[in-house]
Backbone and ligand atoms as CSV (ligand in chain L), in Angstrom:
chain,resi,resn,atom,element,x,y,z
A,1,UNK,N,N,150.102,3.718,-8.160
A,1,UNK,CA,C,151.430,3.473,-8.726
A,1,UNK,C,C,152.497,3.734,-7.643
A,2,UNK,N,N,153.394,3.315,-7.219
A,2,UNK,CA,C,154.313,2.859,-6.426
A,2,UNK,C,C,155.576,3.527,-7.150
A,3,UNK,N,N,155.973,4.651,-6.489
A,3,UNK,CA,C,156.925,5.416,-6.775
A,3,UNK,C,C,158.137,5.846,-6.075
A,4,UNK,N,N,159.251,5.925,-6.470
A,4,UNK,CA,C,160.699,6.296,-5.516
A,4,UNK,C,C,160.786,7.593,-4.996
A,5,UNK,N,N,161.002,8.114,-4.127
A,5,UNK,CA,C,160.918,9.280,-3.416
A,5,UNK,C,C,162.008,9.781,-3.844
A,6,UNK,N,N,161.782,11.176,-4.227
A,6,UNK,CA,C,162.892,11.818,-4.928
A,6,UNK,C,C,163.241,12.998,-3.870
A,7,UNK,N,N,164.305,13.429,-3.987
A,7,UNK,CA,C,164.923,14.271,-2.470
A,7,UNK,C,C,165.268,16.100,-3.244
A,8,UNK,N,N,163.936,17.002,-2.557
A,8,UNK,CA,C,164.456,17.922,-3.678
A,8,UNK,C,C,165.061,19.452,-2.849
A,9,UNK,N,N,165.227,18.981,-1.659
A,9,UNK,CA,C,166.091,19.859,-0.971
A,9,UNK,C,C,166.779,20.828,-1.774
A,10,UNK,N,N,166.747,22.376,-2.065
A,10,UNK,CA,C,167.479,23.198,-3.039
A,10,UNK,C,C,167.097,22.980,-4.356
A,11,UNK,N,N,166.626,21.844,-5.058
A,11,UNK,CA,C,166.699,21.844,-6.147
A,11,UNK,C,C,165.190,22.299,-6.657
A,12,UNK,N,N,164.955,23.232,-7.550
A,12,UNK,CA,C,163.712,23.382,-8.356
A,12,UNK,C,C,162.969,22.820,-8.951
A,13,UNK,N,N,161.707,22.673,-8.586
A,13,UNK,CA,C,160.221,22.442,-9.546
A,13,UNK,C,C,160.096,22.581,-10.536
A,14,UNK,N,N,160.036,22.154,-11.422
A,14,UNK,CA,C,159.491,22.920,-12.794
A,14,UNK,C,C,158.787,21.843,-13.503
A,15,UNK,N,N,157.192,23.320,-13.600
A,15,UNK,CA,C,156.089,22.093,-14.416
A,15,UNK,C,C,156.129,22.183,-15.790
A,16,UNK,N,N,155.832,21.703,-16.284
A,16,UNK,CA,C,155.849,21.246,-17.952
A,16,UNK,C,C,154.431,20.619,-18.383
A,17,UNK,N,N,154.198,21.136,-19.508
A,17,UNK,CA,C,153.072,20.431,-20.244
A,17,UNK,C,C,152.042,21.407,-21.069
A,18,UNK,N,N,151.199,20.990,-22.070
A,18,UNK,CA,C,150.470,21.630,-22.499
A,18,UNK,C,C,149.807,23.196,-22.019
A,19,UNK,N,N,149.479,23.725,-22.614
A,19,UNK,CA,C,148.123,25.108,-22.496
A,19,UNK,C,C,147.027,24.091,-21.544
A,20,UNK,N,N,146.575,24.395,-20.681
A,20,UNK,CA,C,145.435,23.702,-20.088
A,20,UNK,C,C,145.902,22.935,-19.108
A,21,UNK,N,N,147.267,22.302,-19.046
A,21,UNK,CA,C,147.246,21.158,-18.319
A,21,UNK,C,C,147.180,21.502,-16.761
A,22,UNK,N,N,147.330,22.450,-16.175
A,22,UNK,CA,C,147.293,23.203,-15.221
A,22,UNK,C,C,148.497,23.901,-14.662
A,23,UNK,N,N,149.736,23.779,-15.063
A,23,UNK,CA,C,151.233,24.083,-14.664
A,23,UNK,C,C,150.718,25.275,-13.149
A,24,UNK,N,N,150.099,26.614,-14.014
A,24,UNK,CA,C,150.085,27.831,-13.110
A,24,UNK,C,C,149.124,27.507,-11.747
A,25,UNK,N,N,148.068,26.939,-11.817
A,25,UNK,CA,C,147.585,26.894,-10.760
A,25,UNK,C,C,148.106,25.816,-9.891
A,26,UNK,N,N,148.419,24.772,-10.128
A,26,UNK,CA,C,149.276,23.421,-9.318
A,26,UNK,C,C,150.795,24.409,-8.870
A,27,UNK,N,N,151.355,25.069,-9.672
A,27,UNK,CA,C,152.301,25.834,-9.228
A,27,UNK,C,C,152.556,26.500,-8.014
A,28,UNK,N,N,150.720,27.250,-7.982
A,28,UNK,CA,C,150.588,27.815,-7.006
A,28,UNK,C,C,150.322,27.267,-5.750
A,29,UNK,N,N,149.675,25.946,-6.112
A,29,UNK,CA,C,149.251,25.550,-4.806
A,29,UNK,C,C,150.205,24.730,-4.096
A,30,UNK,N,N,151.709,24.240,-5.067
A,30,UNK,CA,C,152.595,23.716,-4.548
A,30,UNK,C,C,153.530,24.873,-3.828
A,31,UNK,N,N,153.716,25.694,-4.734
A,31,UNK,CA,C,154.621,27.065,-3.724
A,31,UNK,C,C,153.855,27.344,-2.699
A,32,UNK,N,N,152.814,27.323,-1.953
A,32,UNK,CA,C,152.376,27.473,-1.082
A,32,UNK,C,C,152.324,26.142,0.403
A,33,UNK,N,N,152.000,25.131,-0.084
A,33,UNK,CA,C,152.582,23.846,0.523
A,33,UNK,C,C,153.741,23.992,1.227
A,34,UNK,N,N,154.628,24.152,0.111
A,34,UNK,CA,C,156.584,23.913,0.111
A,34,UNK,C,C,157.272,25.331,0.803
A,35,UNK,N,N,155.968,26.394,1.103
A,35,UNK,CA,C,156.465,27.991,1.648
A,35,UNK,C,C,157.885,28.125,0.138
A,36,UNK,N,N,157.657,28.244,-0.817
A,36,UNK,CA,C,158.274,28.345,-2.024
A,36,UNK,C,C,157.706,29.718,-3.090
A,37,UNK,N,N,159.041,30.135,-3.496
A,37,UNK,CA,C,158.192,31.097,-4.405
A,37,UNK,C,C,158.212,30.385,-6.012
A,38,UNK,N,N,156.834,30.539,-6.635
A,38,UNK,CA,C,156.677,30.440,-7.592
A,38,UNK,C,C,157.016,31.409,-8.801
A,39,UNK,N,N,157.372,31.203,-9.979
A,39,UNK,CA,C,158.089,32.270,-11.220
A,39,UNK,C,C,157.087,31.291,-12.287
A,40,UNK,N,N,156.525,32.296,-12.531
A,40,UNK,CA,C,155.748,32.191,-14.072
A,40,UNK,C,C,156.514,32.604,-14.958
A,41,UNK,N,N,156.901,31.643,-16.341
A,41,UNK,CA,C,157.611,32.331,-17.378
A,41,UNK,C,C,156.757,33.399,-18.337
A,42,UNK,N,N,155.777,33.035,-18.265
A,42,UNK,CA,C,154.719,34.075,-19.164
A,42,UNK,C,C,154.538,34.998,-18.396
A,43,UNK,N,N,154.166,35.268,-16.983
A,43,UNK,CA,C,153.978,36.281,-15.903
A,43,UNK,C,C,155.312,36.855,-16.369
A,44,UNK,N,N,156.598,36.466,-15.994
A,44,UNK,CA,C,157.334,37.673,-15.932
A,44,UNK,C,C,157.915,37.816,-16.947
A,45,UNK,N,N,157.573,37.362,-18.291
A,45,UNK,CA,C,157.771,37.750,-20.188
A,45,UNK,C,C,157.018,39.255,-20.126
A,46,UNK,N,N,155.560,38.658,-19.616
A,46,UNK,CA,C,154.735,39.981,-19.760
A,46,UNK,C,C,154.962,41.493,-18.852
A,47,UNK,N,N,155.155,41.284,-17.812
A,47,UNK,CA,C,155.890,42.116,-16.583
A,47,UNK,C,C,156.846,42.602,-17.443
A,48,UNK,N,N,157.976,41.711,-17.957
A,48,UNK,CA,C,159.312,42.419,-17.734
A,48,UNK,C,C,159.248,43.275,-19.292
A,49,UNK,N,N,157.953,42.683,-20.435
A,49,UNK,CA,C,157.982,43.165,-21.904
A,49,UNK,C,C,156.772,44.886,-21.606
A,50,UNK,N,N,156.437,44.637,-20.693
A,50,UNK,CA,C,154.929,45.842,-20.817
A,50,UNK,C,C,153.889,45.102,-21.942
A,51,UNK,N,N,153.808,43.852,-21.692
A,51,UNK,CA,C,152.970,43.705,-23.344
A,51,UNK,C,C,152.328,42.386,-22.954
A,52,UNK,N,N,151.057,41.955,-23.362
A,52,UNK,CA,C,150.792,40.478,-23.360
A,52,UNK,C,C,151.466,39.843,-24.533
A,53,UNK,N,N,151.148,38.501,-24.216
A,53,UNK,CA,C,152.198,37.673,-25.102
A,53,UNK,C,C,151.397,37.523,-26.275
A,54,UNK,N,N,150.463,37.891,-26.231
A,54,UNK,CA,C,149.747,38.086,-28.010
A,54,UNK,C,C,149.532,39.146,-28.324
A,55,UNK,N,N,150.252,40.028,-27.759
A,55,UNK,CA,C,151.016,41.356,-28.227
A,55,UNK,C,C,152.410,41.174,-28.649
A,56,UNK,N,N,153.123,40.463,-27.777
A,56,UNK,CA,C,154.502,40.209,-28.510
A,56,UNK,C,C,154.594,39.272,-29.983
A,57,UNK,N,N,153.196,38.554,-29.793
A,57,UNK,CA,C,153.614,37.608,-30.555
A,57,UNK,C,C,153.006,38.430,-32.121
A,58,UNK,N,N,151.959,38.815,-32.012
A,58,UNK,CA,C,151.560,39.935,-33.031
A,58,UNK,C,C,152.841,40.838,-33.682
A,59,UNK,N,N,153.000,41.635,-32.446
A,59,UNK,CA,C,154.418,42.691,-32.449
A,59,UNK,C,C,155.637,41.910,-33.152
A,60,UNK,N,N,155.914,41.202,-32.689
A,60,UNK,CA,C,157.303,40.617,-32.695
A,60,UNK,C,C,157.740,39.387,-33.061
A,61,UNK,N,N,156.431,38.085,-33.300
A,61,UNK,CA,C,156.546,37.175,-33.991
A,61,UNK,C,C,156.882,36.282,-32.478
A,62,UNK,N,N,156.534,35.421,-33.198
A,62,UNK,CA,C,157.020,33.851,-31.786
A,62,UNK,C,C,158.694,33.448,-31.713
A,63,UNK,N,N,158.957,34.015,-32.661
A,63,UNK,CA,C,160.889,33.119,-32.416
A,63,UNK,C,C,161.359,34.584,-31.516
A,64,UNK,N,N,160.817,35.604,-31.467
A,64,UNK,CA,C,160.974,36.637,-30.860
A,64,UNK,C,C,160.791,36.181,-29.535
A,65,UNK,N,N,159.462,35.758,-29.185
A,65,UNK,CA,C,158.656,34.891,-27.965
A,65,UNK,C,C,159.768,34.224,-27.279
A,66,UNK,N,N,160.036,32.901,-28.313
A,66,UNK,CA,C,160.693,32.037,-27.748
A,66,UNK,C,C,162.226,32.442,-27.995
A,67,UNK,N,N,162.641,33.657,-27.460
A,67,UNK,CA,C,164.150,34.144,-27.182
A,67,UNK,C,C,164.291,34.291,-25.894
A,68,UNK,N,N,162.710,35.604,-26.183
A,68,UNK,CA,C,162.533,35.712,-24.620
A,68,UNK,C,C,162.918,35.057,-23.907
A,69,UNK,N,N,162.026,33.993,-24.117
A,69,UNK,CA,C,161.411,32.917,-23.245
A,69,UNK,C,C,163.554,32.118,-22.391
A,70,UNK,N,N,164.039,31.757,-23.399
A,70,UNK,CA,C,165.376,31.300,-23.151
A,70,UNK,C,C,166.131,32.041,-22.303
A,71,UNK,N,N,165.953,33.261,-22.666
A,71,UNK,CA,C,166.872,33.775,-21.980
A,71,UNK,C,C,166.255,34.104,-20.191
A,72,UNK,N,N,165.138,33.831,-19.984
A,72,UNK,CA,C,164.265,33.712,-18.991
A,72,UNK,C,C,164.767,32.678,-18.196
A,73,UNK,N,N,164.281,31.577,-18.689
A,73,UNK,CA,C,164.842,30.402,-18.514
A,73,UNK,C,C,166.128,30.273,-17.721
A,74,UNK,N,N,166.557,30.650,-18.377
A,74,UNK,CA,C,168.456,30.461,-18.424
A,74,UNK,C,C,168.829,30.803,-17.061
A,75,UNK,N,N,168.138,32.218,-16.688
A,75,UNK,CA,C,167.816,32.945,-15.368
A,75,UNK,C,C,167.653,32.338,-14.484
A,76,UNK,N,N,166.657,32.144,-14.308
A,76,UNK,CA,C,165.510,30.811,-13.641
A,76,UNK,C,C,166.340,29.997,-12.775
A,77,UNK,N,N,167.363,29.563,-14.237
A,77,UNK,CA,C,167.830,28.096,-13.865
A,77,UNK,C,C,168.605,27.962,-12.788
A,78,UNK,N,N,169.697,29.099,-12.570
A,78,UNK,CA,C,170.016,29.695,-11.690
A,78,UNK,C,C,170.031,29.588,-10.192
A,79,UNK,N,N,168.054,29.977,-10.009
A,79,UNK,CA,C,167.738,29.930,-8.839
A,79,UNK,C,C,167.682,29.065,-8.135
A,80,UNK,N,N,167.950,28.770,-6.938
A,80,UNK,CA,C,167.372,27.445,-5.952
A,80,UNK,C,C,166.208,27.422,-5.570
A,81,UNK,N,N,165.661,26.566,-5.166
A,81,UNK,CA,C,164.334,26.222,-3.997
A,81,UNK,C,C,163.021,26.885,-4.612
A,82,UNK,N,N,163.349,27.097,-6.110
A,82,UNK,CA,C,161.931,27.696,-6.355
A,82,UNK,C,C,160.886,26.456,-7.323
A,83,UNK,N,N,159.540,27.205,-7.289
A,83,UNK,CA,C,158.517,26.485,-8.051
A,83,UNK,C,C,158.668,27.126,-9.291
A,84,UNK,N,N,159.147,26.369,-10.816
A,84,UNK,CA,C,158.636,26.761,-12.027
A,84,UNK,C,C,157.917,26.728,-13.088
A,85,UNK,N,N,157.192,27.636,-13.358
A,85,UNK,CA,C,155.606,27.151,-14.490
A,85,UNK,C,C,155.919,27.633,-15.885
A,86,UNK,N,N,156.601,26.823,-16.630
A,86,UNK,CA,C,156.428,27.107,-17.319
A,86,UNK,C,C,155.620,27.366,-18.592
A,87,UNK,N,N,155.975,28.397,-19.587
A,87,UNK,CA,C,154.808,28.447,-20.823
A,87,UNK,C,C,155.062,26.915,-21.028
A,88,UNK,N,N,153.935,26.653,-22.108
A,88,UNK,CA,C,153.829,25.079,-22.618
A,88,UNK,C,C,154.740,24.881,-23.836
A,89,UNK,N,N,155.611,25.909,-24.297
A,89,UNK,CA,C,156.503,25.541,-25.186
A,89,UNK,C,C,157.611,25.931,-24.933
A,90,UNK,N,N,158.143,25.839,-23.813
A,90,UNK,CA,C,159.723,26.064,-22.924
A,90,UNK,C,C,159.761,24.743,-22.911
A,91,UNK,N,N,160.084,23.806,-22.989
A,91,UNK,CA,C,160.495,22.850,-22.367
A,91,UNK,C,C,160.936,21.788,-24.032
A,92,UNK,N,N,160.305,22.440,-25.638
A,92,UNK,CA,C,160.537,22.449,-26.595
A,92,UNK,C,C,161.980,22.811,-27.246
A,93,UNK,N,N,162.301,23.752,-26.844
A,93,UNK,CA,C,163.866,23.868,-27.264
A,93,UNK,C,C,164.875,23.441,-25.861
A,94,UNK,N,N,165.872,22.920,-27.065
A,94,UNK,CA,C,167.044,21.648,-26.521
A,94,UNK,C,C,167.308,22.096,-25.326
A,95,UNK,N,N,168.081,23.692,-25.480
A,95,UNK,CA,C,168.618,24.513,-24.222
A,95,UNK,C,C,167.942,24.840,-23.155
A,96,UNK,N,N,166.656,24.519,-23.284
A,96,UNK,CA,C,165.608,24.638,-22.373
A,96,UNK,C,C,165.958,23.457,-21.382
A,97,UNK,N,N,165.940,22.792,-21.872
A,97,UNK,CA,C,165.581,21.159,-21.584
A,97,UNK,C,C,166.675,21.217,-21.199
A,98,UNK,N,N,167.751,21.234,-21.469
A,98,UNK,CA,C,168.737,20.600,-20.714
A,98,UNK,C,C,169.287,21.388,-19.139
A,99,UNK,N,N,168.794,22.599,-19.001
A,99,UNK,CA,C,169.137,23.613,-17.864
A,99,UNK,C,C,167.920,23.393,-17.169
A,100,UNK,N,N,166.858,23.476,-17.684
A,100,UNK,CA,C,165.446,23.476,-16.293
A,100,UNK,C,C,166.237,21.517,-16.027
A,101,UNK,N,N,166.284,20.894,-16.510
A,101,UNK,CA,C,166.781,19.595,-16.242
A,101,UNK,C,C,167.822,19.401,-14.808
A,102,UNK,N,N,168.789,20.295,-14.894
A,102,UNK,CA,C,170.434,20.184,-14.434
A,102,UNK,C,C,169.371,20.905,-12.995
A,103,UNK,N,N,168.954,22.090,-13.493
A,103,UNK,CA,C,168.385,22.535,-12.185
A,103,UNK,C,C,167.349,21.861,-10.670
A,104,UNK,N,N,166.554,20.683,-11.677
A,104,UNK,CA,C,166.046,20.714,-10.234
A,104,UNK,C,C,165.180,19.436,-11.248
A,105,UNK,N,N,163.817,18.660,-10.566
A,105,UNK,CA,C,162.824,18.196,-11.055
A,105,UNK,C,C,161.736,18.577,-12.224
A,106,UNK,N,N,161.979,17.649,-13.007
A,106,UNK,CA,C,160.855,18.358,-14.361
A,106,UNK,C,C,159.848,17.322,-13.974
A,107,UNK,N,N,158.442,17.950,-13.818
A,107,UNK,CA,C,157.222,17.249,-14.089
A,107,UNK,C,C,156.481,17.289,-14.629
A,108,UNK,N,N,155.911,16.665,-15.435
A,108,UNK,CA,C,154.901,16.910,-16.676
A,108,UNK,C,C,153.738,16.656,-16.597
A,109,UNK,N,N,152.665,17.608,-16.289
A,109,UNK,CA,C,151.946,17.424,-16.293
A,109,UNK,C,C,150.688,17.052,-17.178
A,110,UNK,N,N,150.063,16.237,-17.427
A,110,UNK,CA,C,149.300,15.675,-18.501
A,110,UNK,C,C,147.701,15.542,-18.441
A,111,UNK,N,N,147.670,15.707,-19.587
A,111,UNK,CA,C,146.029,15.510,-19.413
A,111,UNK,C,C,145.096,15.182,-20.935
A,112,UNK,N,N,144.201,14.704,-21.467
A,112,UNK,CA,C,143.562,14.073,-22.320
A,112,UNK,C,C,143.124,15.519,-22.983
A,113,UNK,N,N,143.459,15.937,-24.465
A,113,UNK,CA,C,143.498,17.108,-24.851
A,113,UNK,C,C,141.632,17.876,-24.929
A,114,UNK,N,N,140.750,16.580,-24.664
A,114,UNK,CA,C,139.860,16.852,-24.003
A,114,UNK,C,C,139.249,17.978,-22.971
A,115,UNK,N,N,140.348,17.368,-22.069
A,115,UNK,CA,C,140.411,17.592,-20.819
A,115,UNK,C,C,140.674,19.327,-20.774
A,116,UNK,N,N,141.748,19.397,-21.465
A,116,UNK,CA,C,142.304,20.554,-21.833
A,116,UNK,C,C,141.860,21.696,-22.510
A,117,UNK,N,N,140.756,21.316,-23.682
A,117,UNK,CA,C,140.217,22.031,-24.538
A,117,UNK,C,C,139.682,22.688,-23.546
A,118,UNK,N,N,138.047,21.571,-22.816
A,118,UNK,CA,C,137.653,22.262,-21.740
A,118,UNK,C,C,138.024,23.227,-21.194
A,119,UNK,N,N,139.417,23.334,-20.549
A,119,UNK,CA,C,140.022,24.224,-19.554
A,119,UNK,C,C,139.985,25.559,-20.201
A,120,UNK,N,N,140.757,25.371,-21.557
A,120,UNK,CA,C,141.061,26.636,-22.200
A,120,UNK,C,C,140.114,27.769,-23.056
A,121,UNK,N,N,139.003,26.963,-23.290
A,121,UNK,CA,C,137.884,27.345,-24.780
A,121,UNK,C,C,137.139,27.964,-23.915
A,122,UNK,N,N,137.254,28.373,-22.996
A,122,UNK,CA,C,136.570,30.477,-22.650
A,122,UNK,C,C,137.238,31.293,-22.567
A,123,UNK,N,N,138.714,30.744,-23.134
A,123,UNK,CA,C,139.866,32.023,-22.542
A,123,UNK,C,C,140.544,32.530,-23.915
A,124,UNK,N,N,141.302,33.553,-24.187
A,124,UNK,CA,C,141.219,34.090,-25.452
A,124,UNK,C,C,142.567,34.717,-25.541
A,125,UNK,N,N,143.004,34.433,-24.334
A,125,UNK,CA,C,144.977,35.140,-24.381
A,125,UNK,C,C,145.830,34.424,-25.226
A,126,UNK,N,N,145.699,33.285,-25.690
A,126,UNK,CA,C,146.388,32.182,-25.942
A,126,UNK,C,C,146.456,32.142,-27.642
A,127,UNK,N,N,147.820,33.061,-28.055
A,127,UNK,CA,C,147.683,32.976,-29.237
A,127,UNK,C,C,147.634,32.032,-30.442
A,128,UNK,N,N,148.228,31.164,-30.141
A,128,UNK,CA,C,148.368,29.541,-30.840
A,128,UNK,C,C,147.202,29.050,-31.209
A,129,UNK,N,N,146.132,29.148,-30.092
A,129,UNK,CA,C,145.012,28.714,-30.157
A,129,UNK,C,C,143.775,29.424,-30.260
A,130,UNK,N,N,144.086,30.607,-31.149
A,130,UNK,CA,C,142.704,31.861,-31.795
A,130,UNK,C,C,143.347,31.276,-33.025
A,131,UNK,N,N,142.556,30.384,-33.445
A,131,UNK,CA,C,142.178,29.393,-34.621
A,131,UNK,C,C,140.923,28.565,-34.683
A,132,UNK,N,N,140.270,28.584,-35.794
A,132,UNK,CA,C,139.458,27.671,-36.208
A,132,UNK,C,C,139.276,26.707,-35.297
A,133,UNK,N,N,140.185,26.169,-35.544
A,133,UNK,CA,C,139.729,24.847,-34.485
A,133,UNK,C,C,140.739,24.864,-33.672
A,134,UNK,N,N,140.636,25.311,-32.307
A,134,UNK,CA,C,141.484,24.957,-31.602
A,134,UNK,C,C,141.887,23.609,-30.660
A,135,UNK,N,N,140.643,22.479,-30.540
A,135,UNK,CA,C,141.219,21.274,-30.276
A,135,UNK,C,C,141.751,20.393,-31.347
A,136,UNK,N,N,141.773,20.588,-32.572
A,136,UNK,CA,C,142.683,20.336,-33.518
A,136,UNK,C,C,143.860,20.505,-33.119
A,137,UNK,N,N,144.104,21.958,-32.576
A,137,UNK,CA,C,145.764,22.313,-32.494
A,137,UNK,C,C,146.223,21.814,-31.670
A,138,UNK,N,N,145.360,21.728,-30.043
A,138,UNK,CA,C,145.749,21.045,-29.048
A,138,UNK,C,C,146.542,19.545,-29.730
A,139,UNK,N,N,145.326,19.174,-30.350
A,139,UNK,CA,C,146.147,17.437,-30.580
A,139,UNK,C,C,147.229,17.410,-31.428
A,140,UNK,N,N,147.314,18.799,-32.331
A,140,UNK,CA,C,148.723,18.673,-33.182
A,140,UNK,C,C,149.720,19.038,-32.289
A,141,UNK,N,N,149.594,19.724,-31.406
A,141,UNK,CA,C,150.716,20.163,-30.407
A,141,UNK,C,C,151.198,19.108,-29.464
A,142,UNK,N,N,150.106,18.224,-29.708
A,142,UNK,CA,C,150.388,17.193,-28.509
A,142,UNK,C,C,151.198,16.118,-29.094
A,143,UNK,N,N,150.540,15.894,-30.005
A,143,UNK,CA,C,151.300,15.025,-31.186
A,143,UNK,C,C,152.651,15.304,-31.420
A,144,UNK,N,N,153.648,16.949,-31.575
A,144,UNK,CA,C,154.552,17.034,-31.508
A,144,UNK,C,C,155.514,17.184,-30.179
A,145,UNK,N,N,155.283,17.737,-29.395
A,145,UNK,CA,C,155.630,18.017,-28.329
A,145,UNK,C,C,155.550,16.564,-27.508
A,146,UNK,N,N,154.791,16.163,-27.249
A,146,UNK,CA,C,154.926,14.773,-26.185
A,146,UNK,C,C,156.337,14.364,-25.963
A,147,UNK,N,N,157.021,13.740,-26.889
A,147,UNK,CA,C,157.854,13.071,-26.963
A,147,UNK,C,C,159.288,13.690,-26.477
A,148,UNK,N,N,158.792,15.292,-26.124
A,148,UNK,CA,C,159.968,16.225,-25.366
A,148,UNK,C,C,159.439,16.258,-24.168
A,149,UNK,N,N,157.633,16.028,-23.568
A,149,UNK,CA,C,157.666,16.407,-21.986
A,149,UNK,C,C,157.530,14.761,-21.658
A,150,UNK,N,N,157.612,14.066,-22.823
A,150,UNK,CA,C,157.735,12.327,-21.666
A,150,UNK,C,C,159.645,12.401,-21.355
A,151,UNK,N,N,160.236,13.576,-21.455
A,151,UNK,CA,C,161.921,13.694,-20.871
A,151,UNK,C,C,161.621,14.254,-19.201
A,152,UNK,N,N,160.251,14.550,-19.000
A,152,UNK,CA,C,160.178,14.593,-18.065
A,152,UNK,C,C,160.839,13.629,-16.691
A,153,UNK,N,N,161.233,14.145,-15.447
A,153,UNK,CA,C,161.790,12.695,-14.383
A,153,UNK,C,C,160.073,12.609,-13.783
A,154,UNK,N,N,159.076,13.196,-14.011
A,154,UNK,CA,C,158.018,12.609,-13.011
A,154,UNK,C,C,156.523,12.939,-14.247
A,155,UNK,N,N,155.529,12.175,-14.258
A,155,UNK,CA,C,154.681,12.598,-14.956
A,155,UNK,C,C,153.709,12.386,-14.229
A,156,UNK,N,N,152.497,13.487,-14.329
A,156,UNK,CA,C,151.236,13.257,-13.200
A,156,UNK,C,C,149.963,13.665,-14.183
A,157,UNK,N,N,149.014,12.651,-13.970
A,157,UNK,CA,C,147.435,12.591,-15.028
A,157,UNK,C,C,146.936,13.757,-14.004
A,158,UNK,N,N,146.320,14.643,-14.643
A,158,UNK,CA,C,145.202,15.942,-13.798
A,158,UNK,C,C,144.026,15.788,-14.178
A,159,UNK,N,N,143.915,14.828,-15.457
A,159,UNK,CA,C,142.084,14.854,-15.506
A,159,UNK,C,C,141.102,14.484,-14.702
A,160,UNK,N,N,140.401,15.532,-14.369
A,160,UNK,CA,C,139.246,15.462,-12.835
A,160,UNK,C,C,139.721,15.400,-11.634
A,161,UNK,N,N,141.210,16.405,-11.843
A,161,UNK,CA,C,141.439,16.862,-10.168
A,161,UNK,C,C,141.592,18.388,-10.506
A,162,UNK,N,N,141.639,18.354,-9.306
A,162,UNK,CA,C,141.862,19.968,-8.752
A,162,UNK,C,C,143.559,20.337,-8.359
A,163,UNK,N,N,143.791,21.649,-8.326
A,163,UNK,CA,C,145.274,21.612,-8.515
A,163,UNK,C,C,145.826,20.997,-7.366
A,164,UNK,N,N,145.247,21.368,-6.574
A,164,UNK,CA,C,145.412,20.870,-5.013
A,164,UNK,C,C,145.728,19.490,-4.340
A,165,UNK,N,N,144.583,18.952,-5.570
A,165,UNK,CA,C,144.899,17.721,-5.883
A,165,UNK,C,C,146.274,16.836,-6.260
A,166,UNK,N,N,146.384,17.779,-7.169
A,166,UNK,CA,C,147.481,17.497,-7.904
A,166,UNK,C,C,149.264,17.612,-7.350
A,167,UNK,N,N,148.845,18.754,-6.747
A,167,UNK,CA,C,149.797,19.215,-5.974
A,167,UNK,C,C,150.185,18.638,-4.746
A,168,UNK,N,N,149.245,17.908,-4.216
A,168,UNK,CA,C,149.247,16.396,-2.882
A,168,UNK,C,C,150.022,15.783,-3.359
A,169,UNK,N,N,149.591,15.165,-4.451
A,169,UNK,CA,C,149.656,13.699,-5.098
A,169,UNK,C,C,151.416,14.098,-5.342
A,170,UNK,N,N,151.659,15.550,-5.952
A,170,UNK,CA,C,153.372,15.331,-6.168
A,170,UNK,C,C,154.164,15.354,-4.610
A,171,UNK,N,N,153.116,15.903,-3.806
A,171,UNK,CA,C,154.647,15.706,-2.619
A,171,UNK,C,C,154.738,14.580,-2.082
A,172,UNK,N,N,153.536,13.435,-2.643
A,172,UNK,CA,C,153.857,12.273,-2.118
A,172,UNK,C,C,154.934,11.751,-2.020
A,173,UNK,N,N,155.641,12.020,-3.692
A,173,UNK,CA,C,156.818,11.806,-4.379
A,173,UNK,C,C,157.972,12.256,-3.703
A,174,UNK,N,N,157.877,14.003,-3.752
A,174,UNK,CA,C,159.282,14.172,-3.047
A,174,UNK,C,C,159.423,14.132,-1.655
A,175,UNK,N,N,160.297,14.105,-1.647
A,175,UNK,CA,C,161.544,14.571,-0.203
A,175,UNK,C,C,161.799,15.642,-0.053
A,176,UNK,N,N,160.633,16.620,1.152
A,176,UNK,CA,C,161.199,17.678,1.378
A,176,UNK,C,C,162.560,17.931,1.967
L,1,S3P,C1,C,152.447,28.502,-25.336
L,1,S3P,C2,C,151.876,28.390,-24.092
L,1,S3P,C3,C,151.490,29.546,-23.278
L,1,S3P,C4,C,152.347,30.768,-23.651
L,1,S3P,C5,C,152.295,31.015,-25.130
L,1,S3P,C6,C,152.772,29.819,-25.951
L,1,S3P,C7,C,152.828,27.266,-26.069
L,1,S3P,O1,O,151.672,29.252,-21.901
L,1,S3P,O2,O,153.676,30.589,-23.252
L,1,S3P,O3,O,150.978,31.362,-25.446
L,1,S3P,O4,O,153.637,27.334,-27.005
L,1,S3P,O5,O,152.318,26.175,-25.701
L,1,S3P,P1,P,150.681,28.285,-21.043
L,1,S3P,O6,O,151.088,26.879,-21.329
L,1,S3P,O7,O,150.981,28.678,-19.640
L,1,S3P,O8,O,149.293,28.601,-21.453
């Protein structure tokens, strides 16, 4: 696919997309590329709360979560020249969206909820998805949410790459 080179001098990264799709590790391997520091919104929820996030979310309920999470954000947005990973449901509320937006490049990363289940169904942090069926939820989440990370400016398929991979394939795109 034949794409316009986008120029991101100062302006911030920020990945978007599902539980699974890879945000944190492509994160990493792009802040390392770009000599960039990367900010996990769940890394520093949990850091800055003393608590995992299915402790907060137990503790304190998810609209609790997603306050946090905003006012994180908001922070973030702030910064220049950084890589951002966000949780997979930052990019869901409006105020989200419109500041990681103003700030820098949103890319969404995507992948076949397949793809995803895979990734996630040995891991057990992920409160949304300690349910019955959790590729059910994947596809209900996907089903709702899509239509906020296709506001994405860049979207990249990860099924059967490596982050590294992935993380090539986006600097094709920009303009350091
Ligand atoms: C969530 C995704 C998680 C984490 C929380 C809620 C979501 O982040 O923020 O469990 O709503 O999709 P990852 O996408 O990094 O797993």
């Amino acid at each position: 696919m034949l794409r316009k080179r986008i120029e991101i001098k100062n302006k911030n990264i920020v990945l978007i997309g599902l539980m699974g799709s890879g945000k944190s590790s492509t994160g990493l391997a792009l802040a390392k590329l770009l000599k960039r520091k990367v900010f996990s919104t769940d890394q520093m929820i949990e850091q800055e709360q003393g608590k995992s996030i299915a402790q907060i979310f137990e503790g304190q309920g998810e609209a609790h979560f997603r306050q946090l999470e905003q006012h994180l954000v908001k922070d973030l947005s702030k910064k220049k020249g950084i890589v951002i990973d966000c949780g997979g449901g930052v990019f869901i509320q409006e105020e989200n969206r419109k500041v990681l937006k103003q700030s820098g490049v949103v890319i969404y990363l995507s992948a076949g909820v397949e793809t995803l289940y895979d990734r996630i169904k040995t891991r057990t942090h992920r409160p949304l998805l300690n349910v019955d069926d959790p590729l059910k939820k994947l596809k209900d989440l996907l089903k709702e949410r899509d239509k906020f990370y296709q506001e994405a400016d860049l979207t990249f398929q990860t099924d059967g790459k490596t982050p590294l991979d992935v993380a090539e394939e986006i600097l094709k795109v920009l303009e350091k």
